[in-house]
C-alpha positions as CSV (number, residue, x, y, z in Angstrom):
1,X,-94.0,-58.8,-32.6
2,X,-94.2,-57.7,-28.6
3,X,-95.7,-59.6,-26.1
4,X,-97.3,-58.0,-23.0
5,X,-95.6,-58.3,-19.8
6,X,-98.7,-58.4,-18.3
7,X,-102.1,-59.9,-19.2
8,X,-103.6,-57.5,-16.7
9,X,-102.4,-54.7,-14.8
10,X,-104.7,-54.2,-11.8
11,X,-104.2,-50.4,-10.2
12,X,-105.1,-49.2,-6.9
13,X,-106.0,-50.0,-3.1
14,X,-105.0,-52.4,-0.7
15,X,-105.4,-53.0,2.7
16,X,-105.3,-55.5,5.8
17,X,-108.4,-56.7,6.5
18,X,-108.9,-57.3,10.1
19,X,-112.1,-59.1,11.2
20,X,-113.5,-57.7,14.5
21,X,-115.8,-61.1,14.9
22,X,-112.9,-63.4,14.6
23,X,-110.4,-61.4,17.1
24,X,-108.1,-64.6,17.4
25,X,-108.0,-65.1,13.6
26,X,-105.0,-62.9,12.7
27,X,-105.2,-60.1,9.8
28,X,-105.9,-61.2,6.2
29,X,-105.1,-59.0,3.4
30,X,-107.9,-57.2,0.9
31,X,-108.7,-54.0,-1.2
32,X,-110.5,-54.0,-4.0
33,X,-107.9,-53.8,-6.9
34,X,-105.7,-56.5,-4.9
35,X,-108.2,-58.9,-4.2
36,X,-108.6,-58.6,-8.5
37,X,-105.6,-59.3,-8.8
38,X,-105.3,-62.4,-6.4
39,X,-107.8,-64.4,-8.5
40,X,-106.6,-63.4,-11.6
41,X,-103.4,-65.0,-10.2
42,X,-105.5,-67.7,-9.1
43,X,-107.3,-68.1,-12.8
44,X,-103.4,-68.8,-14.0
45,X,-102.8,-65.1,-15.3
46,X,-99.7,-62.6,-15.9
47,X,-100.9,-60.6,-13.1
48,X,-99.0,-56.9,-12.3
49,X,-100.5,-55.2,-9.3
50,X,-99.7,-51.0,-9.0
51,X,-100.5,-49.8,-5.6
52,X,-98.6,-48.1,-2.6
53,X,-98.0,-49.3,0.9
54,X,-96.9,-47.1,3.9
55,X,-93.6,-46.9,6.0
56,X,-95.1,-49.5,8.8
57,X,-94.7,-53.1,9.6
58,X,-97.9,-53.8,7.3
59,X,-96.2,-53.4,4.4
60,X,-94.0,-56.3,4.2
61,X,-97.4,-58.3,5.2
62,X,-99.0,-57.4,2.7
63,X,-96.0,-57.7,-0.1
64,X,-95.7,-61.3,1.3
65,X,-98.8,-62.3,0.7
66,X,-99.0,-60.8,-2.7
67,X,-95.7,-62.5,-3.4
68,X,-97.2,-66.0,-2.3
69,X,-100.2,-65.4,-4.8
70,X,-98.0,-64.9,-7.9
71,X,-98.7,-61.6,-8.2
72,X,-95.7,-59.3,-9.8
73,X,-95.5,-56.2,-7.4
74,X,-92.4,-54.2,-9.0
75,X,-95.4,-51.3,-8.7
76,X,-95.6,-51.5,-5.7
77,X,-94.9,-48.5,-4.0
78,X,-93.8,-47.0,-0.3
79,X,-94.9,-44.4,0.4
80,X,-94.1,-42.1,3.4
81,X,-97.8,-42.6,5.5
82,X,-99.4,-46.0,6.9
83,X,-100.7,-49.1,5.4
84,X,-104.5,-49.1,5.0
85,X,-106.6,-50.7,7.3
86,X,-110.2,-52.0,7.3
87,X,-112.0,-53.6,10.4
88,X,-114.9,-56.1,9.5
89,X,-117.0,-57.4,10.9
90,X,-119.4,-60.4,9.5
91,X,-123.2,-61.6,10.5
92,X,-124.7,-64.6,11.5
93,X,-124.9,-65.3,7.6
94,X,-121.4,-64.4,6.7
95,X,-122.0,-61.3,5.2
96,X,-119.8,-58.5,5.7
97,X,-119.9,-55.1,7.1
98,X,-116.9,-52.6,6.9
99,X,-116.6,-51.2,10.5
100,X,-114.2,-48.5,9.6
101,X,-111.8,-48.0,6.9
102,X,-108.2,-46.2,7.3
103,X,-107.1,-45.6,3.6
104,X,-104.0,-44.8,4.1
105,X,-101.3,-43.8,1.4
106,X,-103.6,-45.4,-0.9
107,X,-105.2,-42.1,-0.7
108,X,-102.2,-40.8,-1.9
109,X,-101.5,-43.0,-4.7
110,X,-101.0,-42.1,-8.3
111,X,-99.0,-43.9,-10.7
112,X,-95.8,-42.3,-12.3
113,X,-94.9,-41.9,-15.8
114,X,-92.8,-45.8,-15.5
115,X,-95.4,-47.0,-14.0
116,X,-98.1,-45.7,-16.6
117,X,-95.9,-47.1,-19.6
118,X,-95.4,-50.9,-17.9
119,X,-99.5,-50.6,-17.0
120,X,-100.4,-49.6,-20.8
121,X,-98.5,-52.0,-22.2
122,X,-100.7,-54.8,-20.5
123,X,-103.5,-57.1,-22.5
124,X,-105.8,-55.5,-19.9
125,X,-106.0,-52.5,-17.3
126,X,-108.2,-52.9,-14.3
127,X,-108.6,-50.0,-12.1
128,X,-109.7,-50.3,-8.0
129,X,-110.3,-47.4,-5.8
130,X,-107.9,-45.3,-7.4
131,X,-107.5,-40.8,-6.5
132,X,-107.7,-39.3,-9.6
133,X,-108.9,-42.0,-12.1
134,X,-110.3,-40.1,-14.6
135,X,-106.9,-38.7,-15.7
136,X,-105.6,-42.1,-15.0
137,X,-107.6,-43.3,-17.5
138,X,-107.1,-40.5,-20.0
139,X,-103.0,-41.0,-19.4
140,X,-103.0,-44.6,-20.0
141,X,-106.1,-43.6,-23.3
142,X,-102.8,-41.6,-24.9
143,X,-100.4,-44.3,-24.5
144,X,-102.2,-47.5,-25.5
145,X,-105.6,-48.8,-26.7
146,X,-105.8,-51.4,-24.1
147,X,-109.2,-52.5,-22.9
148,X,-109.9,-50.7,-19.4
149,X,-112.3,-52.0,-16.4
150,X,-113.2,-49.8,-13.4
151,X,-114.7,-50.7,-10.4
152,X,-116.9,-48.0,-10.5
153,X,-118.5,-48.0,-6.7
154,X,-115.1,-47.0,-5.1
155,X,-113.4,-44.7,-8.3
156,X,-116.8,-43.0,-9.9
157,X,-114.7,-40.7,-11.9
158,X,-116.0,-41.1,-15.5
159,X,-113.7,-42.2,-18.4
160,X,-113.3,-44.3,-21.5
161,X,-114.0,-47.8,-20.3
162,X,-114.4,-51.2,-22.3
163,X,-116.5,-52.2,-18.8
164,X,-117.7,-50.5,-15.7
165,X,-118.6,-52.7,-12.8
166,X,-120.6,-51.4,-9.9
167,X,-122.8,-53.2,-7.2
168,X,-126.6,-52.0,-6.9
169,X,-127.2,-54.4,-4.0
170,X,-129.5,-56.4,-4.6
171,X,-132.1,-53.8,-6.0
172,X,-132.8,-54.7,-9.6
173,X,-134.1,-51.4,-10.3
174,X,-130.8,-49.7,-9.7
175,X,-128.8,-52.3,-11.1
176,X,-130.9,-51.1,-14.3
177,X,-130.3,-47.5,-13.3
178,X,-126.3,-48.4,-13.2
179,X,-126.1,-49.5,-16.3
180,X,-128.5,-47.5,-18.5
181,X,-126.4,-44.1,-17.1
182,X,-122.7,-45.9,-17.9
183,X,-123.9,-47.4,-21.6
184,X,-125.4,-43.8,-22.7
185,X,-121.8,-42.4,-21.4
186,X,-118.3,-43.3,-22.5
187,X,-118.9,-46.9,-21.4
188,X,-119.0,-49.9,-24.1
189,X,-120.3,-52.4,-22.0
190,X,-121.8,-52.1,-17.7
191,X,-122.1,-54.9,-15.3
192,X,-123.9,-54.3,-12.2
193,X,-123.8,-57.1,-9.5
194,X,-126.9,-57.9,-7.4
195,X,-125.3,-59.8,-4.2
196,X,-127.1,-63.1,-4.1
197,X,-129.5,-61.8,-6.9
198,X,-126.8,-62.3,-9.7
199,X,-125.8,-59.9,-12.0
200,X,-127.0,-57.5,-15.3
201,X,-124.8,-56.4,-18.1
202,X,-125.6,-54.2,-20.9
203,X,-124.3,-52.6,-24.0
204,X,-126.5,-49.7,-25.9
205,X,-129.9,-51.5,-25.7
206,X,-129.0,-54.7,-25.1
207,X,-129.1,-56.7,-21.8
208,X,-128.1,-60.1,-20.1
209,X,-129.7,-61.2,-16.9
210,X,-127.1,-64.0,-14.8
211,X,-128.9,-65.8,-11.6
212,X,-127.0,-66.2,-8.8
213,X,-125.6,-70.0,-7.7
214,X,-125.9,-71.4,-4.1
215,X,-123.2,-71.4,-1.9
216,X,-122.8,-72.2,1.8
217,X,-121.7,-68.7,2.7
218,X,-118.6,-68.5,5.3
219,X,-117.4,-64.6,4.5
220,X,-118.7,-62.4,1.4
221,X,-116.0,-60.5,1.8
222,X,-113.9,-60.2,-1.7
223,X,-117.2,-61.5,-3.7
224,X,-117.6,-59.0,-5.5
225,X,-114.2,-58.8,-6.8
226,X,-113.3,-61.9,-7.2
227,X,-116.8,-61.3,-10.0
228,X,-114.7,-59.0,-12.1
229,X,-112.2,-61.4,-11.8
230,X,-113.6,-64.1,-13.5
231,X,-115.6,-61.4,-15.9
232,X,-112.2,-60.2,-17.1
233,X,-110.2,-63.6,-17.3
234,X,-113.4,-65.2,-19.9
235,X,-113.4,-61.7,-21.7
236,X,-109.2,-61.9,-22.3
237,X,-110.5,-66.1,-23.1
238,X,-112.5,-64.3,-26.0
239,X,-116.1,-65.3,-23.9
240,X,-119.0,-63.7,-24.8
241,X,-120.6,-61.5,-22.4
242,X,-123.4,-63.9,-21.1
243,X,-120.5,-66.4,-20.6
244,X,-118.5,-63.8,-18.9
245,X,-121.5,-63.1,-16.2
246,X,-121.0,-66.9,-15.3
247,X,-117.4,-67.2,-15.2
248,X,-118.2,-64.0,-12.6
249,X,-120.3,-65.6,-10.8
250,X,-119.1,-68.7,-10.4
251,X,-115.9,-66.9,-9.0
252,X,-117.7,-64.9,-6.6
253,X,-119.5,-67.9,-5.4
254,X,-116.1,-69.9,-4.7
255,X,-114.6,-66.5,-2.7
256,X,-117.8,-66.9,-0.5
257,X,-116.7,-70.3,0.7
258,X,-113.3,-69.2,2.8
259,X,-112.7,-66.3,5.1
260,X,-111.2,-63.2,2.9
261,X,-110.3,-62.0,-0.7
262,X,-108.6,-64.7,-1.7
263,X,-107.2,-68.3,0.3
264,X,-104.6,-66.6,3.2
265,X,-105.6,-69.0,6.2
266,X,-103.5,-72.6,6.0
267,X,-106.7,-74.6,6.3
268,X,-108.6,-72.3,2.8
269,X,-105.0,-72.8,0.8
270,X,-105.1,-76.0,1.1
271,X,-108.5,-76.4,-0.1
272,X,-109.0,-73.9,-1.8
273,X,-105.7,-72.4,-2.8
């Protein structure tokens, strides 16, 4: 009998987060599929993270920080181009607005037939913003049966998925929208997260409703990831899907506490971290 190298191979962006409001703060590190894999790092997970930085300094910044955060990065890529970069800026509340966003090579990025084999041989497959995911998808569909997530608002493409995450906001009417569309697809199961409204899931005709839990908000940045996070670490614990929207939620709630994806600042590792 095998074991997995990984229990989930995350695939896709990355970037450095730098926040316009705080200009003495120094740049964090983010993207969607990263940020993923940070907390399932964090959640005490086999994490392998398959991306591409540039030829610049900010590429050893942000394999550092990956490093620090357990994550394996022997997928991660150079790749002749630079390092994305995202400027945010946040509101009075702590909510975050992307000012401009400078993809990069992770425009760029495709994984090879290595990677593709180490990625399928995972427990789980989580894609990010990821060029060309549809055929990703149906690669990795002839090489393994391995449960795939997508995040779905920043790689549309449609594919075989065991879940689809996307955010409606906080409008319950699309969240409904969201899912209905993905569960009549090639979708198994949707989640669509409503901010500080919670989340909906749904499978054929079914649905579960999740509130949202109070937090003092600091930066939202990362929340929403950090939600399919914790959905996927309580699905590979054999939760059901109700307790998976919690384990989401609750991890979306404790990103919302600290500045960033995941703890990067001294002060958040220690307390957070």
């Amino acid at each position: 009998m095998t074991t997995s190298t990984f229990d989930v191979a995350v695939v896709g962006d990355n970037t450095i987060d730098r926040y316009l409001d705080e200009p003495d703060l120094g740049d964090l590190i983010g993207g969607n599929a990263l940020n993923v894999a940070a907390q399932l790092a964090m959640l005490g997970l086999r994490v392998g993270y398959f991306g591409a930085v540039g030829t610049d300094a900010d590429a050893a910044v942000v394999r550092r920080a990956a490093k620090v955060r357990g994550i394996d990065i022997s997928g991660l890529v150079t790749l002749s181009g630079r390092t994305a970069l995202t400027t945010i800026r946040r509101d009075a509340d702590g909510d975050r607005r992307f000012e401009s966003e400078d993809f990069g090579v992770t425009a760029q990025y495709h994984p090879d037939d290595d990677a593709l084999r180490r990625i399928a041989d995972a427990r789980w497959i989580h894609v990010g913003m990821l060029p060309k995911s549809q055929s990703f998808g149906e690669a990795v569909a002839q090489l393994s049966d391995v449960p795939m997530s997508q995040d779905c608002s920043v790689s549309p493409d449609s594919h075989r998925l065991a879940v689809q995450f996307a955010s409606a906001g906080e409008d319950e009417v699309e969240a409904e929208r969201i899912v209905s569309a993905a569960v009549a697809g090639p979708s198994e199961l949707a989640v669509a997260t409503l901010g500080a409204r919670g989340a909906l899931a749904g499978r054929a005709e079914r649905r579960w409703r999740v509130p949202s839990e109070p937090v003092a908000v600091v930066d939202t940045t990362g929340a929403g990831d950090s939600f399919m996070a914790g959905f996927i670490a309580a699905r590979l614990r054999g939760d059901d899907v109700e307790e998976a929207l919690h384990s989401g939620i609750r991890r979306g709630s404790f990103t919302c506490r600290y500045m960033g994806g995941w703890p990067q600042l001294p002060a958040d590792v220690r307390q957070f971290g």
